[in-house]
C-alpha positions as CSV (number, residue, x, y, z in Angstrom):
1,X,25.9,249.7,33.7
2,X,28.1,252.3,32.3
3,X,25.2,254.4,31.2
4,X,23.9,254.3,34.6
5,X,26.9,255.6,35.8
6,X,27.4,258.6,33.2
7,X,24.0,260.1,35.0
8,X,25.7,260.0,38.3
9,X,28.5,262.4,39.2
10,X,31.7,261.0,40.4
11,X,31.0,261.4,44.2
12,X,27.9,259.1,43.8
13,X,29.6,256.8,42.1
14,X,32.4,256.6,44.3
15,X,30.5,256.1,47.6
16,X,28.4,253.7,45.7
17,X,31.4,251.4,45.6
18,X,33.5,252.0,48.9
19,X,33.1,255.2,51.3
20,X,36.2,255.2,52.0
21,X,37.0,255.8,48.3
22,X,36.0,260.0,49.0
23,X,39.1,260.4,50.7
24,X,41.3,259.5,47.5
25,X,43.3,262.7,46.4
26,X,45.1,263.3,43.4
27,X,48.5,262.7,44.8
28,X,47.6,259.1,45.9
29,X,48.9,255.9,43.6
30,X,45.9,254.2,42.8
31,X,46.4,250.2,42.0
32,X,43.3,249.0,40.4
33,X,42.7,244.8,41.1
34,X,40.0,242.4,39.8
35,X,41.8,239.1,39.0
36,X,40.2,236.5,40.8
37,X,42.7,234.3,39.7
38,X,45.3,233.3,43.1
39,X,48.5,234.2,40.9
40,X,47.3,236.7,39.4
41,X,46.0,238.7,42.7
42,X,49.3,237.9,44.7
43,X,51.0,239.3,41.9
44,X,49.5,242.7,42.2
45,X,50.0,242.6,45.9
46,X,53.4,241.6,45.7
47,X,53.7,245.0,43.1
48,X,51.5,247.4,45.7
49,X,53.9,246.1,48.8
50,X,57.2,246.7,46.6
51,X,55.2,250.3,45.5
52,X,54.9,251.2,49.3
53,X,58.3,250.6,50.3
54,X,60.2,252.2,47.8
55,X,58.2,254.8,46.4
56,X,55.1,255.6,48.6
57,X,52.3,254.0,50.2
58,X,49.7,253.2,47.2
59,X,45.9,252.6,47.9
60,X,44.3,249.6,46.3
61,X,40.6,249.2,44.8
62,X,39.8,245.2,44.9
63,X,37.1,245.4,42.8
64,X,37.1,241.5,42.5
65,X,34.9,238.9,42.8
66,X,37.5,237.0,45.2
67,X,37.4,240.6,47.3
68,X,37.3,238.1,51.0
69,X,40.5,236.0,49.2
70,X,42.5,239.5,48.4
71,X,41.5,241.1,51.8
72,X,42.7,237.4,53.4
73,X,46.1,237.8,52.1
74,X,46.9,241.5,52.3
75,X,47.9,241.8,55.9
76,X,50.9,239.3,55.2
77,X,52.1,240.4,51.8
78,X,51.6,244.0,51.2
79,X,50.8,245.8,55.2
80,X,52.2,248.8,53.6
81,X,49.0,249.3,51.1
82,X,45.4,250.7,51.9
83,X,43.1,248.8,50.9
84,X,40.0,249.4,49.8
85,X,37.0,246.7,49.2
86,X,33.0,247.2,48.8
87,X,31.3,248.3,52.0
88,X,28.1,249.7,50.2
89,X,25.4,246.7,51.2
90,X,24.3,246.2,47.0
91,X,27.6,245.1,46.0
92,X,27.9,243.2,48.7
93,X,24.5,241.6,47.8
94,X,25.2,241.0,44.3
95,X,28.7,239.3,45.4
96,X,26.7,236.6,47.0
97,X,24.0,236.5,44.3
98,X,25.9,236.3,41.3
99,X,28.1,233.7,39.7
100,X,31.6,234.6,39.1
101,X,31.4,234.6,35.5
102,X,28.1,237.3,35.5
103,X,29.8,239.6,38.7
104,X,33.1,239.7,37.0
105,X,32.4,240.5,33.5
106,X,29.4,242.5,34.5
107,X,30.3,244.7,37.8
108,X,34.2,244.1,37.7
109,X,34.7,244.9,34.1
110,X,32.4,248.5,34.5
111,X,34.1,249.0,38.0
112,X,37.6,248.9,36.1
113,X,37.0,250.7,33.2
114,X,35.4,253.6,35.4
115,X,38.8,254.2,37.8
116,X,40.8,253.7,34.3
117,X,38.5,257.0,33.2
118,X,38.6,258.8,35.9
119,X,42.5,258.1,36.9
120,X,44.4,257.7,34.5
121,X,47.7,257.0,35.6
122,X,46.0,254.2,38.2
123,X,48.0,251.3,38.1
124,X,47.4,247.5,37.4
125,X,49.5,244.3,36.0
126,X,46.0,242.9,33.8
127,X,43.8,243.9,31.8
128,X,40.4,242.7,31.6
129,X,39.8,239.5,30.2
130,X,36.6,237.8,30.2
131,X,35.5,234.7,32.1
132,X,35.2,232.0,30.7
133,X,38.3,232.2,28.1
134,X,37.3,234.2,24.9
135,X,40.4,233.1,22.2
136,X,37.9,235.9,20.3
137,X,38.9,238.7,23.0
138,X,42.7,240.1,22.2
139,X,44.2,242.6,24.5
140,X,43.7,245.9,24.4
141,X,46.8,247.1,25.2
142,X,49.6,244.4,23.2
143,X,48.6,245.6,20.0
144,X,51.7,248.0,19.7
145,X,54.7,246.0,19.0
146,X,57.9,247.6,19.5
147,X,59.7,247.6,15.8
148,X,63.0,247.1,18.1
149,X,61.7,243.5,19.4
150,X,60.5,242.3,15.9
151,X,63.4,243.5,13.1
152,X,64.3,240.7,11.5
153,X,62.4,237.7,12.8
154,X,61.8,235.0,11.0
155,X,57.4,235.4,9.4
156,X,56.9,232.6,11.5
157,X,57.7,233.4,14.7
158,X,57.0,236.8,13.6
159,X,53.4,235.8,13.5
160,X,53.5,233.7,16.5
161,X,54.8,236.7,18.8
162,X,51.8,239.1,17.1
163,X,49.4,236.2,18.6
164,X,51.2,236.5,21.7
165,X,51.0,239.8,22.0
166,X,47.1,240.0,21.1
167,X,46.3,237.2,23.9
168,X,48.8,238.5,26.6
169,X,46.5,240.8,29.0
170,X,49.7,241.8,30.9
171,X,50.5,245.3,30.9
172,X,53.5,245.4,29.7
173,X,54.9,249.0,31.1
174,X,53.8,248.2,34.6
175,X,54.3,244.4,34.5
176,X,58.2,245.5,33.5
177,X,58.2,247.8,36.2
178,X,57.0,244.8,38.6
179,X,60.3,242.6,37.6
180,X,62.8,245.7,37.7
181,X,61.1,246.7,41.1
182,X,62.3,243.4,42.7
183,X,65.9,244.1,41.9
184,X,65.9,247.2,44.4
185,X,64.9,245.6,47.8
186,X,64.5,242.1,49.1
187,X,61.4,241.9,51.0
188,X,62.2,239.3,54.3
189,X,59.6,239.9,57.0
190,X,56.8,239.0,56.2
191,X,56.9,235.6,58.4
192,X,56.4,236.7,62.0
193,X,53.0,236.9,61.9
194,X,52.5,233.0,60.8
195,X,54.4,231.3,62.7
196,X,52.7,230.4,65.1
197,X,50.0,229.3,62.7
198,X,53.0,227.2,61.4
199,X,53.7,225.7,64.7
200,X,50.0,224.6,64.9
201,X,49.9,223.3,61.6
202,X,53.3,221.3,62.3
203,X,52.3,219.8,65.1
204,X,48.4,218.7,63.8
205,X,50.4,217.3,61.1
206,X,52.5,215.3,62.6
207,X,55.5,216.7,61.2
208,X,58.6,217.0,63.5
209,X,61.2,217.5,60.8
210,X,62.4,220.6,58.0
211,X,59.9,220.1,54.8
212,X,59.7,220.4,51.8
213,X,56.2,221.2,49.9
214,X,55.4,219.5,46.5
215,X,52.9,221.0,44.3
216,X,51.9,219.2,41.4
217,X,49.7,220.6,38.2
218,X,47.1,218.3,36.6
219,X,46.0,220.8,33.8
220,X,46.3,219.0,30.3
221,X,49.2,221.0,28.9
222,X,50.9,222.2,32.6
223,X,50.7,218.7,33.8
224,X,52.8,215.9,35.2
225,X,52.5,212.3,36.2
226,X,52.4,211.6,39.5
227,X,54.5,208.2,38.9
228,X,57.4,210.0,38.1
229,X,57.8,211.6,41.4
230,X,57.9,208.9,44.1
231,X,61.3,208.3,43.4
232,X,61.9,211.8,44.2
233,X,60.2,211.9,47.5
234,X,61.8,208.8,48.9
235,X,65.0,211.1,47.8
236,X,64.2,214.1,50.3
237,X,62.6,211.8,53.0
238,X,66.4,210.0,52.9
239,X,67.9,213.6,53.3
240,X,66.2,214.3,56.7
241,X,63.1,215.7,54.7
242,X,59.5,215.5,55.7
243,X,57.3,216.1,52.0
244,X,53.6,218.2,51.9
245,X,51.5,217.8,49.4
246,X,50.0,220.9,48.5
247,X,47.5,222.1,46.4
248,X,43.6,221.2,45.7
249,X,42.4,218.0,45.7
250,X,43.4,217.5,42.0
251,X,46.9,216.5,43.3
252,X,47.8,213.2,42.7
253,X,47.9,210.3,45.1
254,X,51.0,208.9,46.3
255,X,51.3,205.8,48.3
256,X,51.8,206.4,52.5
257,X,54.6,206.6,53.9
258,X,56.4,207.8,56.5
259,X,57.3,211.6,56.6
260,X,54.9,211.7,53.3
261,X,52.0,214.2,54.0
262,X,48.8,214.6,51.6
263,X,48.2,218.1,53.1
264,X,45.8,218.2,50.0
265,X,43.0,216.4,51.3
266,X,43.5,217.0,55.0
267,X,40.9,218.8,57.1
268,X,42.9,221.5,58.0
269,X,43.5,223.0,54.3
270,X,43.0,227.0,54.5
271,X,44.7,229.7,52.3
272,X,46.5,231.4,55.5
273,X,47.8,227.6,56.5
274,X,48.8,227.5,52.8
275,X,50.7,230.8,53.6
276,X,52.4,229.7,56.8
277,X,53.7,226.5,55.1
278,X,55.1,228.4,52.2
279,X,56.8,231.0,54.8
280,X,58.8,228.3,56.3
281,X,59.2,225.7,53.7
282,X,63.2,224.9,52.9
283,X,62.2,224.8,49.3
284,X,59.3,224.3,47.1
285,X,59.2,222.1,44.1
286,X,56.2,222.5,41.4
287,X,55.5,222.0,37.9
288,X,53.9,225.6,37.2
289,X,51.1,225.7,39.7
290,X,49.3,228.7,40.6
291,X,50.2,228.6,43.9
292,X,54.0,228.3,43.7
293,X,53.5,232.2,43.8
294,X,54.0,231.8,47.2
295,X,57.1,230.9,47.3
296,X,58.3,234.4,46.0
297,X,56.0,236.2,48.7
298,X,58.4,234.3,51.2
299,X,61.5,233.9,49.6
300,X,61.5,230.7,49.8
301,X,63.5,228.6,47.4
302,X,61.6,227.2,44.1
303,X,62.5,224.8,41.7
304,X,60.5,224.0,38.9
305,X,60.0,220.5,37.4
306,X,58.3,220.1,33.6
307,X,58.0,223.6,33.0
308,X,56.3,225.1,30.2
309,X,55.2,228.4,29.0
310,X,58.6,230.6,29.3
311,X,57.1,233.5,28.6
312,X,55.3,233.6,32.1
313,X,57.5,233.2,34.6
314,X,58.1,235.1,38.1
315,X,60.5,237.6,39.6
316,X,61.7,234.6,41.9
317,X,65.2,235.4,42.6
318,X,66.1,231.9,44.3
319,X,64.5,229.6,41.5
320,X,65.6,227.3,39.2
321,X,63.6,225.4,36.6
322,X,63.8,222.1,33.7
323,X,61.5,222.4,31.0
324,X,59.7,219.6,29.3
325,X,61.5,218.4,26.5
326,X,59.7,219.7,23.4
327,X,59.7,217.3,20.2
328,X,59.1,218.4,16.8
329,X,56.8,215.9,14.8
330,X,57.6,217.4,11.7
331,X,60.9,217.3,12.0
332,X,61.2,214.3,14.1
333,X,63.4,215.2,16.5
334,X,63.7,216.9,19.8
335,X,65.1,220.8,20.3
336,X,67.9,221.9,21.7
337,X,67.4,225.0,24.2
338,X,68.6,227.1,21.6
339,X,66.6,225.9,18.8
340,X,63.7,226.3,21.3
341,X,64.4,229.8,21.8
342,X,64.1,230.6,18.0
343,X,60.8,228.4,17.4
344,X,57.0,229.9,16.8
345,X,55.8,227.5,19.3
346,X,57.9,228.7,22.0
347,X,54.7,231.3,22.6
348,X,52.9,227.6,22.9
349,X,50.2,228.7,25.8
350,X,47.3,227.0,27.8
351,X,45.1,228.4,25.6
352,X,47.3,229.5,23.2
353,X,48.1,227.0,20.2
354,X,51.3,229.2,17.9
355,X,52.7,225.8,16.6
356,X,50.8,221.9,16.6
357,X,54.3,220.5,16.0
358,X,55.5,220.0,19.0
359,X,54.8,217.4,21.6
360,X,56.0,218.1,25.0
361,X,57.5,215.0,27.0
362,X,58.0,214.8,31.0
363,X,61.2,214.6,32.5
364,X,62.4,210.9,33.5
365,X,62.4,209.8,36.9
366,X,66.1,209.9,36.5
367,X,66.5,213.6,35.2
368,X,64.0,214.9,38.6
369,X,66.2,213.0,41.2
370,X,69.8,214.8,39.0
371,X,67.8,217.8,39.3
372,X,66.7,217.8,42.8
373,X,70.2,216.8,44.1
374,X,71.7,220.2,42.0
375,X,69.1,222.6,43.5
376,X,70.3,220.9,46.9
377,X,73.4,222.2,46.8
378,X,72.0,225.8,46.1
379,X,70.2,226.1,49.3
380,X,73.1,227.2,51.9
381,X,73.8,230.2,49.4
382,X,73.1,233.3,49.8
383,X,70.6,235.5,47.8
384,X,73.4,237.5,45.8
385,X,74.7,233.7,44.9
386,X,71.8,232.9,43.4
387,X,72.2,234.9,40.8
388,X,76.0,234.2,39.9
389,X,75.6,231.6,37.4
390,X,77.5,229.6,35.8
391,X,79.3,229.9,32.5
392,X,76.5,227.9,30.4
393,X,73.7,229.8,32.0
394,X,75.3,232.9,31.6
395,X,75.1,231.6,28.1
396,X,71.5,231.0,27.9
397,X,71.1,234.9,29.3
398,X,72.8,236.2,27.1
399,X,70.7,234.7,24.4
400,X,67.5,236.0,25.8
401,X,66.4,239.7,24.2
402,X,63.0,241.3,24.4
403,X,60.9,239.2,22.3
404,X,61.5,236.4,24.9
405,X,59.2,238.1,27.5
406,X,59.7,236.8,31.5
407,X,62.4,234.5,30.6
408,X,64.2,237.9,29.0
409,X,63.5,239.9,32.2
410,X,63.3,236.4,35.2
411,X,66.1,236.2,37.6
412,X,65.7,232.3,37.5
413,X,67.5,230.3,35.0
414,X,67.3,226.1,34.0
415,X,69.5,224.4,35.6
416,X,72.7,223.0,34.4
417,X,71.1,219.6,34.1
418,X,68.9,220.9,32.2
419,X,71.3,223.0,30.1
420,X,74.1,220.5,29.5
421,X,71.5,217.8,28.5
422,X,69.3,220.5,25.6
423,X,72.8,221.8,24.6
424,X,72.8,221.7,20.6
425,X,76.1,220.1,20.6
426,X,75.1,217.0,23.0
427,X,71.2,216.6,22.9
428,X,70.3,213.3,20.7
429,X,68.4,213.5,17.9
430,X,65.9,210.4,18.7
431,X,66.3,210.0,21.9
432,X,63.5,211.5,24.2
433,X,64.4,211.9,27.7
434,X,67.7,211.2,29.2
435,X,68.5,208.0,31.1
436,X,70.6,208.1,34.3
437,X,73.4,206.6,32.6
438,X,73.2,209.6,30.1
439,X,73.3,211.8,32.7
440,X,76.4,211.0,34.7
């Protein structure tokens, strides 16, 4: 396609895409999108609406295959932002011709790397990567390592943080930008305008009660058992709770009960009802779904159960988090949070293997109710609270430096159950984990 588009001159081009796309100056902030992954689109919007309002109103090019999803969302999270999708009638006709795999490595990818030629200080969070998952295709941008983040690592996790690097498509100038950005202003209106799809929602639902939405991942390596959890909702239905389900039908089935909802497979499942649950949700718990995303478009409070992958993580402010408890086979024994820190398989990825090592064990029934009831007493505070932390995670922050990535730069930290129980100087050897007795 790209040859085709070296005979044109820009004008052509540029009406060939989106009319509107003529009236783009030199002065404007051009954010480039063409993720068509939920997480990774609401991230970009969340950036372009933080843009607008402290800097100027950008415009944004959603040159994505899931251009209906991004123009869905973009009057509740980023209002400030122009922007800007296909109105020419053949793109329009190869979006609904066209798989997503041949549209976005085809017209997405040659769409991108045209706006990245012709402006070059356009912005975007992610590179292109192609779908399905190449491990072949390394990032363009990551190869540069700064010599300050790697002096005097260790070969191994020197080498795991070079893989890293090469399969992280995050841009890291901009995508450091995004998480200092969020320190500046708080963003708390976005909510109006869904609730009365709320109140609808509430009341086809049944639900008469403050709720709390559970989102559950059932991804190999991202997963969690359902079993685990029931405990944990009878918990929050006994605090006054009602409990939503959320997510696709991959979540897990939980017996009825009252004030138990399986919004999942319910009728009524839309992404802007997803929204106006997340806007008015007490809190959120998930185990590193995509669409706990939300929960930062809102500022609604997250907590995150069986974490994994530290090095992704959001600008959250209000969010707290336990990772799975990471076992080394060849050692035979599981890590301490600080040992984990300082391990080549903390880069450990979806679709990223840095160490085979380690086996990653879900938290007991026991540890998620301890957990729960600590992230309950958070929820009267204030933002700024959020962030005063206690001496042991002030600890753990201070042990974070570059080479950690979003767990360097997040303002969420674990939680002290989580922290007292990995601490080097208490975790067990043998012992996988922690009983209720072991926890009190």
């Amino acid at each position: 396609m790209l040859p085709i588009i070296n005979r044109l001159n820009s004008r052509k081009f540029r009406r060939f895409i989106c009319k509107e796309v003529d009236f783009i100056s030199n002065d404007d902030d051009i954010f480039l999108l063409i993720e068509t992954n939920l997480k990774a689109i609401v991230h970009t919007l969340e950036y372009a609406e933080y843009w607008a309002r402290i800097r100027q109103p950008p415009i944004l090019i959603a040159a994505s295959h899931a251009a209906e999803t991004i123009y869905l969302l973009f009057p509740y999270i980023c209002p400030s932002v122009k922007v800007l999708r296909y109105d020419n009638p053949f793109p329009k006709w190869l979006f609904r011709r066209t798989s997503l795999q041949v549209y976005h490595n085809f017209f997405s990818k040659n769409i991108f790397s045209y706006f990245k030629t012709i402006a070059s200080d356009s912005l975007y969070l992610f590179e292109y990567q192609p779908i399905p998952y190449d491990k072949t295709f390394t990032s363009p941008y990551n190869h540069f390592i700064e010599s300050s983040e790697t002096k005097d690592l260790p070969k191994p996790f020197l080498k795991a943080y070079t893989q890293y690097n090469q399969f992280c498509f995050k841009r890291k100038d901009t995508w450091n930008d995004y998480f200092q950005i969020f320190s500046e202003i708080t963003i708390n209106d976005r909510k109006e305008k869904l609730e009365k799809i709320n109140h609808l929602l509430l009341h086809t639902l049944g639900i008469n009660r403050p709720y709390v939405i559970l989102h559950l991942n059932s991804s190999p390596f991202r997963g969690t058992s359902s079993k685990k959890f029931s405990l944990a909702i009878d918990l929050l239905i006994r605090r006054g709770y009602a409990v939503i389900l959320q997510g696709q039908r991959e979540q897990p089935a939980f017996a009825p009960r009252q004030h138990f909802h399986d919004y999942s497979r319910d009728v009524n499942v839309s992404l802007e009802n997803d929204l106006a649950l997340y806007a008015y949700a007490e809190f959120v718990i998930s185990s590193k779904g995509n669409s706990e995303i939300l929960a930062q478009v809102f500022n609604t409070p997250l907590l995150g159960l069986n974490y994994v992958e530290p090095t992704s993580l959001l600008p959250h402010k209000k969010h707290r988090f336990f990772f799975k408890h990471v076992y080394d086979k060849r050692e035979e024994k599981y890590l301490s949070w600080r040992e984990y820190l300082n391990h080549p398989g903390f880069f450990n990825h979806t679709n990223l293997n840095t160490s085979s090592e380690l086996r990653y064990d879900e938290m007991s029934e026991e540890e998620i109710i301890h957990t729960i009831e600590e992230f309950l007493t958070l929820l009267d505070k204030n933002e700024e609270s959020w962030l005063d932390y206690s001496p042991l995670q002030q600890t753990f922050k201070g042990s974070l430096e570059k080479k950690h990535f979003d767990l360097h730069k997040a303002y969420g930290v674990p939680t002290m159950t989580y922290l007292e129980q990995m601490d080097q100087s208490k975790h067990s050897t043998s012992s996988g984990p922690l009983e209720i007795a072991s926890c009190r």
